[in-house]
C-alpha positions as CSV (number, residue, x, y, z in Angstrom):
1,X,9.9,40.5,-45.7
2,X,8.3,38.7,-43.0
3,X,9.2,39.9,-39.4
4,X,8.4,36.4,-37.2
5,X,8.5,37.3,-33.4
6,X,7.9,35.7,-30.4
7,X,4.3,35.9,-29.7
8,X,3.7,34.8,-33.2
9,X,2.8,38.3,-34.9
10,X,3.6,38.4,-38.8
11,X,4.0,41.4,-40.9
12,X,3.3,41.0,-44.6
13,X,2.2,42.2,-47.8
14,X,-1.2,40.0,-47.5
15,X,-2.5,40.8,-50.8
16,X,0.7,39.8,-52.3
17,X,0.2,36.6,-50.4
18,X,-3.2,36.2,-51.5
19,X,-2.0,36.5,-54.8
20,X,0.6,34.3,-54.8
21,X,-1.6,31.7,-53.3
22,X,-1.7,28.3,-55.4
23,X,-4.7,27.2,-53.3
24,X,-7.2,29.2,-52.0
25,X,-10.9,29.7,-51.7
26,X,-13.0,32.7,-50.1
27,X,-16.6,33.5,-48.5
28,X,-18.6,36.7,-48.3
29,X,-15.6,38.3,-45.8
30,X,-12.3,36.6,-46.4
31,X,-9.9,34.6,-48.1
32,X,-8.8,31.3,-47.1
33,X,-5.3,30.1,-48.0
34,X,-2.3,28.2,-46.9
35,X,-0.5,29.1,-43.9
36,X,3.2,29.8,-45.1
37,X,4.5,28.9,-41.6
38,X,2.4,25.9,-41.5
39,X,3.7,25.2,-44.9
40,X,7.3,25.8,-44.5
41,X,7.8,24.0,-40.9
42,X,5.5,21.0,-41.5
43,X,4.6,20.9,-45.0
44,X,1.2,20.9,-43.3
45,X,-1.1,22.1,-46.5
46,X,-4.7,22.3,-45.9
47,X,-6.0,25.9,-46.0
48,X,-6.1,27.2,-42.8
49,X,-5.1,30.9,-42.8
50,X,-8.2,33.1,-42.9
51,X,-7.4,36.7,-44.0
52,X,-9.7,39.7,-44.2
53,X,-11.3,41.2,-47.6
54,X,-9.4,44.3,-46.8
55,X,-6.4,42.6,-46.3
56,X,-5.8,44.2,-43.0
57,X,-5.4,40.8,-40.4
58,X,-5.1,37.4,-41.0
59,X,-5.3,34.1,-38.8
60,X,-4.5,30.8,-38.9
61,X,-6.5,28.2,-37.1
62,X,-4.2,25.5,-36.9
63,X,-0.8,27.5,-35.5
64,X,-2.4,30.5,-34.1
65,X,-0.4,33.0,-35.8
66,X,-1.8,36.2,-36.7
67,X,-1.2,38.0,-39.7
68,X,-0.5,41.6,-40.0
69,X,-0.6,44.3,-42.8
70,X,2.9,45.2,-43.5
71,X,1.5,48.7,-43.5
72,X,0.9,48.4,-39.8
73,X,2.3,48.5,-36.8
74,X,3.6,45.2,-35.0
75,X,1.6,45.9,-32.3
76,X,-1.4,46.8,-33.7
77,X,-4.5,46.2,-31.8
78,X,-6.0,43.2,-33.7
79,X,-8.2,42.3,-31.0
80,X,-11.3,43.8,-32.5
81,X,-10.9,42.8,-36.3
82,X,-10.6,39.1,-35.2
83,X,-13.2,39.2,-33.4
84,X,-16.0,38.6,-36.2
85,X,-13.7,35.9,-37.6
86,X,-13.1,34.4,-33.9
87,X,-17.0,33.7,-33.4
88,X,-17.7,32.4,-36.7
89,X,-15.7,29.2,-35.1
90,X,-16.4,29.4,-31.5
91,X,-17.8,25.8,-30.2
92,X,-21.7,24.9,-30.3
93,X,-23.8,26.0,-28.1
94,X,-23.1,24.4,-24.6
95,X,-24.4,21.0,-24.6
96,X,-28.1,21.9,-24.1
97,X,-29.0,21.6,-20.3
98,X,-31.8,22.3,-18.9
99,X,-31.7,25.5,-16.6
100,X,-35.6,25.3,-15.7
101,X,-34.4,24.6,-12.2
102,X,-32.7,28.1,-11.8
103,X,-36.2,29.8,-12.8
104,X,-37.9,27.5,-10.6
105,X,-35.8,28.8,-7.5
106,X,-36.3,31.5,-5.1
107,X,-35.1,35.3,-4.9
108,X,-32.9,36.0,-1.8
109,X,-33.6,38.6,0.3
110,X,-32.1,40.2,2.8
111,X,-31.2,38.6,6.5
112,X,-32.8,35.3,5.1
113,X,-30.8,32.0,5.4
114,X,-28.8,32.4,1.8
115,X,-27.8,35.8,2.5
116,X,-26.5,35.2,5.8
117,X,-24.4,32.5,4.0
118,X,-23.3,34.3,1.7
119,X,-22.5,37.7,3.8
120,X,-20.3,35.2,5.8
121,X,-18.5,34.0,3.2
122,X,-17.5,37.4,1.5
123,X,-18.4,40.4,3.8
124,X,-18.0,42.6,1.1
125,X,-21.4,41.7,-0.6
126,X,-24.5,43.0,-0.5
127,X,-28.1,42.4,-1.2
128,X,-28.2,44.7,-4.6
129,X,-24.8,42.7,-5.9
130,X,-26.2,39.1,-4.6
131,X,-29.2,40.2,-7.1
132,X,-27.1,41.6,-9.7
133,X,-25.1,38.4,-10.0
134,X,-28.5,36.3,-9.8
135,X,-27.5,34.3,-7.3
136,X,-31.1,32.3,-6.2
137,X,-32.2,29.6,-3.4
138,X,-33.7,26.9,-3.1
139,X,-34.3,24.5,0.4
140,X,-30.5,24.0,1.5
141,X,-29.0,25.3,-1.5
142,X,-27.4,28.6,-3.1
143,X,-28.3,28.4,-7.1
144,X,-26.1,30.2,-9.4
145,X,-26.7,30.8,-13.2
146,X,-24.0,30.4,-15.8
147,X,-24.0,33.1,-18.8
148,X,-22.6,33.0,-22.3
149,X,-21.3,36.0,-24.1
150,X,-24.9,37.3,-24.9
151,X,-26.0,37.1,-21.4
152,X,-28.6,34.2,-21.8
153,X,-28.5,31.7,-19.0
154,X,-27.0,28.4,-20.4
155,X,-26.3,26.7,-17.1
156,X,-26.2,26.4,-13.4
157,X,-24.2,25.0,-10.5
158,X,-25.8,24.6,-6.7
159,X,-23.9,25.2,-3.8
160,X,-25.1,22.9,-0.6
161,X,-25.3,25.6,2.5
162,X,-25.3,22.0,4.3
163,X,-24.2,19.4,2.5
164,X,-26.0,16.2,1.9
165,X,-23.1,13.9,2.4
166,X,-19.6,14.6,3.4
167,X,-18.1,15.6,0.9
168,X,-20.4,17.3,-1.2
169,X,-20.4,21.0,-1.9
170,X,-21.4,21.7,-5.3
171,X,-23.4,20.2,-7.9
172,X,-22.8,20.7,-11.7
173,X,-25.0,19.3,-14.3
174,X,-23.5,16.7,-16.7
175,X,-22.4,17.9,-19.9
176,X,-19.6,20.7,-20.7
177,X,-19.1,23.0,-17.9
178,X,-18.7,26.4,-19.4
179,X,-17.3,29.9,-17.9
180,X,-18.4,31.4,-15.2
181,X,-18.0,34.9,-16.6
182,X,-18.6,38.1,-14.5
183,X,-18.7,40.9,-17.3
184,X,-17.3,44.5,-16.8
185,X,-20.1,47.2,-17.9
186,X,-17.5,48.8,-19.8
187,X,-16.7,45.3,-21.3
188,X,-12.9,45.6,-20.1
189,X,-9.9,44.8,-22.7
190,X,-8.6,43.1,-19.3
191,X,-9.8,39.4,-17.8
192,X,-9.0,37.7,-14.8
193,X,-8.9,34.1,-14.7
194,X,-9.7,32.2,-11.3
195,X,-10.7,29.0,-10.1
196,X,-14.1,28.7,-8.6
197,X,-17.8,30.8,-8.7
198,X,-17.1,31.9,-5.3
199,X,-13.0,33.3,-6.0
200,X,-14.6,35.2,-9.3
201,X,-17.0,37.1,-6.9
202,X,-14.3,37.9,-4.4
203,X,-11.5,38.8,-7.2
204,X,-14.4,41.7,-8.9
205,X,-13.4,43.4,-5.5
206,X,-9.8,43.4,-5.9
207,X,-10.3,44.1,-9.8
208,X,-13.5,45.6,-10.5
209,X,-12.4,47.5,-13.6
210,X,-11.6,43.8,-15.1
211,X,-13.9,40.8,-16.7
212,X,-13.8,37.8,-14.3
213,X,-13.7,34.5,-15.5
214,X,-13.9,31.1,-13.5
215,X,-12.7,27.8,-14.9
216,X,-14.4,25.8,-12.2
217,X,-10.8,24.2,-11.5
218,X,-7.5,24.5,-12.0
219,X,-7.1,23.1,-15.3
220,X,-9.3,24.8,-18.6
221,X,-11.0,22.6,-21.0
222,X,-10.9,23.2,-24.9
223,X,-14.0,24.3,-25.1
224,X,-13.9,26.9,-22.1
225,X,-10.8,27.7,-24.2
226,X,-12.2,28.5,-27.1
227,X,-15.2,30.8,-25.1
228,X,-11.9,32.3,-23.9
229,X,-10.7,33.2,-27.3
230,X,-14.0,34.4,-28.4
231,X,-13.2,37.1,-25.6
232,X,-10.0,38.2,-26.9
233,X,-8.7,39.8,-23.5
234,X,-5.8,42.3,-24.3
235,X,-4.1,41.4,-20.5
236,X,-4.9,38.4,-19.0
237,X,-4.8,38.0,-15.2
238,X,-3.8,34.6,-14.1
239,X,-5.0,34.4,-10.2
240,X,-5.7,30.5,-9.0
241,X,-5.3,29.4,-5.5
242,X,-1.7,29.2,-4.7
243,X,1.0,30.3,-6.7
244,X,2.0,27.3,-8.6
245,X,-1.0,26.5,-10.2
246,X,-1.2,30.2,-11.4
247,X,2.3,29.8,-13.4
248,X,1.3,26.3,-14.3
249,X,-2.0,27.8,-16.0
250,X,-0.2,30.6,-17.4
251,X,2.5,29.2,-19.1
252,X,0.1,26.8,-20.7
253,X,-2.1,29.5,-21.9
254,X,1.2,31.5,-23.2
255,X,1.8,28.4,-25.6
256,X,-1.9,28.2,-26.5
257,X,-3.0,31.8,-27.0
258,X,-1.1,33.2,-30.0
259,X,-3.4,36.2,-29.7
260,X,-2.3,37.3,-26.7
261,X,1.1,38.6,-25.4
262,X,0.3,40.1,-21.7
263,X,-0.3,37.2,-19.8
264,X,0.4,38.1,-15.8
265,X,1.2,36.2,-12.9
266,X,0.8,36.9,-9.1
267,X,4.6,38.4,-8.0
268,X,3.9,38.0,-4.3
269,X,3.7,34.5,-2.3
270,X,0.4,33.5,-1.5
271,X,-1.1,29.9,-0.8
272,X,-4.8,31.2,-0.5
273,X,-7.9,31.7,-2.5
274,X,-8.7,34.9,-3.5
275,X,-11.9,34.2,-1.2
276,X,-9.5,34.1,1.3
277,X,-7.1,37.3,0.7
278,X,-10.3,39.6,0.7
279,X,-11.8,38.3,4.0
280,X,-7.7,38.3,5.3
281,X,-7.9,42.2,4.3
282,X,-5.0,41.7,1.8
283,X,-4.6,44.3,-0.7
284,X,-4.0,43.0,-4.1
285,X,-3.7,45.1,-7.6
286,X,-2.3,44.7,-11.2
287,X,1.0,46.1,-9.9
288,X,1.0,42.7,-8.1
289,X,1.2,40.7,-11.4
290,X,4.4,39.9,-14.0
291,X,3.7,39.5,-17.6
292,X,4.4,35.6,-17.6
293,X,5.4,36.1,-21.4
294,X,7.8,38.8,-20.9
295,X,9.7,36.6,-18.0
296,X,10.1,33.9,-20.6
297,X,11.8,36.2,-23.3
298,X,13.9,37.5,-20.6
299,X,14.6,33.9,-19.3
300,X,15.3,33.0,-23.6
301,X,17.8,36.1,-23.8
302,X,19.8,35.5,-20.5
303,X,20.0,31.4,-21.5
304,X,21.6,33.0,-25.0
305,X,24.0,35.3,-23.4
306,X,25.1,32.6,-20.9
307,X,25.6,30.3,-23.9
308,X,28.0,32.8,-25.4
């Protein structure tokens, strides 16, 4: 009996489903079938529900939902058996640009021009993290390297000290921005999602047990999307510059990421960036964040008993 629920889980017998399949083909690591929900709701029949060989986990790429073992638990940390599955359809390689102008820049030392910049702008840095992050100049300009998942530098953005026209603060490369990702050494189950380079660097201070991720803006693009499912963060922290765009963010990603069910949400006021809040001295932890997900089932329940 299938057990449906709200973050689109599914317990079942996934060999029986397998082997009740009309349709299905397999690879070298899973089978690949109809999606019964797909099926049932839309009559939507191409095969797109990808289960494991050991019929632990399944997942279907055009509804999200994630199949479970009836054997296990509901809540079973699935994380780490998508995972392999996850990658094998994460997007092609960034549109190829080329990063020879980060190697071609300088190192920044200490009590030169880019460090006093940057020391200015977040007080909480220091020479050995400005180097650990690889943050390089060049004349007027702070140069910052993008990384994927497997740490190779795939892009860059400048940031004009003095801009060149009004106006002008940053330059990206055309092609498809990626994430700016700020990894956890212990590779954290936990992400938190801000807006710009500069907010990500400031939030590893109020979360430095946590992955940081910037979006470079306060909408994410398909692609930086799919990087994010790639990740497959257990809790996801939603912290963009004022409130608003935070929930607007997080309940979009609450209808797009099937995968995950602890998506959080500032509880306190706040109209700043988190650039902002660390210079201001405001103390900000994950006891400061709802789960956005569990607010709308509370919302669903109390609509329901009203109704009655």
């Amino acid at each position: 009996m299938e057990n449906y629920q709200q973050n689109q889980r599914v317990l079942s017998n996934l060999k029986s489903l397998v082997q009740k399949s009309d349709k299905i083909k397999e690879n070298s690591t899973h089978y690949i079938i109809q999606c019964p929900k797909c099926l049932r709701e839309l009559n939507y029949q191409k095969l797109k529900l990808y289960i494991t060989k050991d019929y632990k986990v399944g997942y279907c790429f055009r509804c999200s939902t994630v199949y479970i073992n009836s054997t296990l638990s509901i809540d079973f940390d699935i994380r780490y058996l998508l995972k392999d599955l996850i990658t094998k359809f994460k997007k092609e390689e960034t549109s190829k640009i080329d990063v020879s102008y980060y190697f071609n820049s300088d190192p920044i030392y200490y009590n030169d021009f880019a460090y006093k910049y940057l020391i200015n702008r977040n007080p909480k840095l220091n020479i050995h993290e400005i180097n650990k992050l690889g943050l390089r100049k060049r004349d007027n300009e702070i140069v910052i390297p993008f990384k994927d998942l497997d740490n190779k530098i795939i892009y860059f953005q400048i940031r004009y000290i003095e801009p060149p026209r009004k106006g002008l603060k940053y330059y990206n490369p055309k092609g498809t921005k990626p994430l700016y990702i700020i990894k956890n050494e212990k590779m954290s189950a936990d992400a938190i999602v801000c807006e710009g380079v500069f907010s990500a660097i400031a939030s590893k201070y109020f979360f430095s047990d946590k992955t940081i991720i910037a979006i470079l803006g306060n909408r994410i693009t398909n692609d930086q999307l799919k990087t994010l499912i790639e990740l497959i963060p257990k809790r996801l922290f939603i912290f963009l510059d004022n409130n608003e765009l935070s929930n607007r963010l997080a309940f979009y990603l609450s209808n797009k990421l099937k995968l995950i069910d602890d998506i959080r949400v500032p509880s306190f006021n706040y109209n700043n960036d988190p650039e902002e809040l660390l210079i201001k001295g405001v103390k900000i932890d994950e006891n400061k964040f709802n789960n956005i997900i569990r607010l709308k089932e509370l919302e669903r329940k109390f609509i329901e008993q009203f109704k009655k």
